[in-house]
N, C-alpha and C positions, 0 to 999 in steps of 0.2 A: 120277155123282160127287156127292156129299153135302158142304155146305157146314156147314165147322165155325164152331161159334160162335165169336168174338176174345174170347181173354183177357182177364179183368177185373183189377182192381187188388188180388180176394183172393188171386185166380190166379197174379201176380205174385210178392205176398209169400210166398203160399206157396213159390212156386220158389223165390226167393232162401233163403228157410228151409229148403228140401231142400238146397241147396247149403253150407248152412251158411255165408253171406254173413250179417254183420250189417249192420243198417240200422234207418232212424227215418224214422218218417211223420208231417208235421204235420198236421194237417187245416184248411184255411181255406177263402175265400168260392174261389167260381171266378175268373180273373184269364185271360185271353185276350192277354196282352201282358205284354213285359219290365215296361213303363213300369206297370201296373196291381201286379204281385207286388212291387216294390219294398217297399213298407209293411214286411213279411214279412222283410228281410232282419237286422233284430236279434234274430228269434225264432230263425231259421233262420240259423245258420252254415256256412261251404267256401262253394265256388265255383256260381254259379247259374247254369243253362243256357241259352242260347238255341239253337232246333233250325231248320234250313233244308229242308226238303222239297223236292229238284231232282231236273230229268230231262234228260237229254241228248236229240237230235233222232231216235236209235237206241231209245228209251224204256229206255233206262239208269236207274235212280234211286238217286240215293244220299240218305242224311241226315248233312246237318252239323251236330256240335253242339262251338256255342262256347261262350267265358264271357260272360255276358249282355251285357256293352257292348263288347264286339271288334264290328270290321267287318269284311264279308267280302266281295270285289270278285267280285259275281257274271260282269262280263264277261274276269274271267280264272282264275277257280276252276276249271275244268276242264280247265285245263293243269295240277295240281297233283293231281286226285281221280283221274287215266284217264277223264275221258269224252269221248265220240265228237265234241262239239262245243262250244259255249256251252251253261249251263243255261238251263233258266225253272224257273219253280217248279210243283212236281206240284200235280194237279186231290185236290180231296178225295175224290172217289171213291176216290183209290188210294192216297192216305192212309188211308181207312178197309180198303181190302182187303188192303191189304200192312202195315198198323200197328196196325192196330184203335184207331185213333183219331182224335176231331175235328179241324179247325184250332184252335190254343188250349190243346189237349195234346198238341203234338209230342213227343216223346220219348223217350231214344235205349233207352227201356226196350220201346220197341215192336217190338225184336226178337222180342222172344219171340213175337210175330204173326205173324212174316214166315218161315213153316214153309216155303216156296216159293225162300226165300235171292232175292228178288227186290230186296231194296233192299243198294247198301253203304254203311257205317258208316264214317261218315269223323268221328275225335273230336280238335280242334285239340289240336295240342302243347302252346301256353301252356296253355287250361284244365287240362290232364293233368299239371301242373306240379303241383296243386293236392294233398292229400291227401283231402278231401271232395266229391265232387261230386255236385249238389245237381238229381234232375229230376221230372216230372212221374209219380207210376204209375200210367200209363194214361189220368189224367183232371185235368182243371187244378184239382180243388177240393185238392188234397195236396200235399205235396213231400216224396220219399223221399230221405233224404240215404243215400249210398251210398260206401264207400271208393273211390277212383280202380282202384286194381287190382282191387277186387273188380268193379268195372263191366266191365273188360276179362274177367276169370273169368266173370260174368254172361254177356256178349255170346258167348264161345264157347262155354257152356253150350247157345246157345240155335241150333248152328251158324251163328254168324259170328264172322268175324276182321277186326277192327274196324281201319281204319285208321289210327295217331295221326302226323298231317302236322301242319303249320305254314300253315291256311288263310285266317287272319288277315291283317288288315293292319298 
């Protein structure tokens, strides 16, 4: 079996452009943290992401993605996701095999990597409130802002059916 290369961020927008999803790409410095992209938030309007990489004891993994300052009680999040136990947070390695991406650009765009249906998508209810939501494509130096529904058309575009719970605190 031949290992495919992970999708890039032309890769992305192309897709979204097959789907006929609209969307806008900022371009800024790379930013590896909520507290670093802050600056960016009067250039860039909606709601801005924060994404959680977790794996149950079963090596379940899902991604959660919130609005940038929600918290999320990892010691009882997965009584809310389905998983097998308590989470921890996934190893980058499976970050990169299952997301095609580094820590720093988590992303709930990194579906479209995850041809294997190995991670699920679990997208907080308050952020989905939102009509813009604002994430990383593919890589922390951008921010694709993207309609709320059309994230969800995205995500089963790419076979997944994204969860929208209430994972917040």
């Amino acid at each position: 079996m031949t290992e495919t290369t992970a999708k890039n961020r032309t890769d992305l927008l192309n897709f979204l452009d097959g789907l006929g999803i609209a969307h806008k790409t900022k371009d800024h410095e790379p930013v590896f943290t909520v507290a670093e992209s802050v600056a960016l938030r009067d250039e860039i309007p909606g709601a801005h992401t924060k994404n959680l990489f977790v794996k149950d004891k079963k090596d379940n993994f899902f991604l959660l993605t919130v609005e940038e300052n929600a918290a999320v009680d990892l010691k009882t999040v997965h009584t809310l996701i389905g998983a097998a136990s308590k989470v921890s947070f996934g190893k980058p390695e499976k970050l990169m095999e299952y997301l095609g991406v580094i820590p720093g650009a988590v992303t709930a765009f990194g579906a479209i990597n995850d041809t294997g249906a190995n991670v699920t998508f679990v997208l907080d209810e308050e952020l989905m409130a939102s009509d813009i939501i604002n994430c990383h494509p593919l890589s922390n130096d951008a921010t694709t802002s993207i309609g709320r529904d059309d994230l969800i058309r995205f995500m089963e575009a790419t076979g997944h059916t994204p969860l929208v719970l209430k994972v917040t605190a």
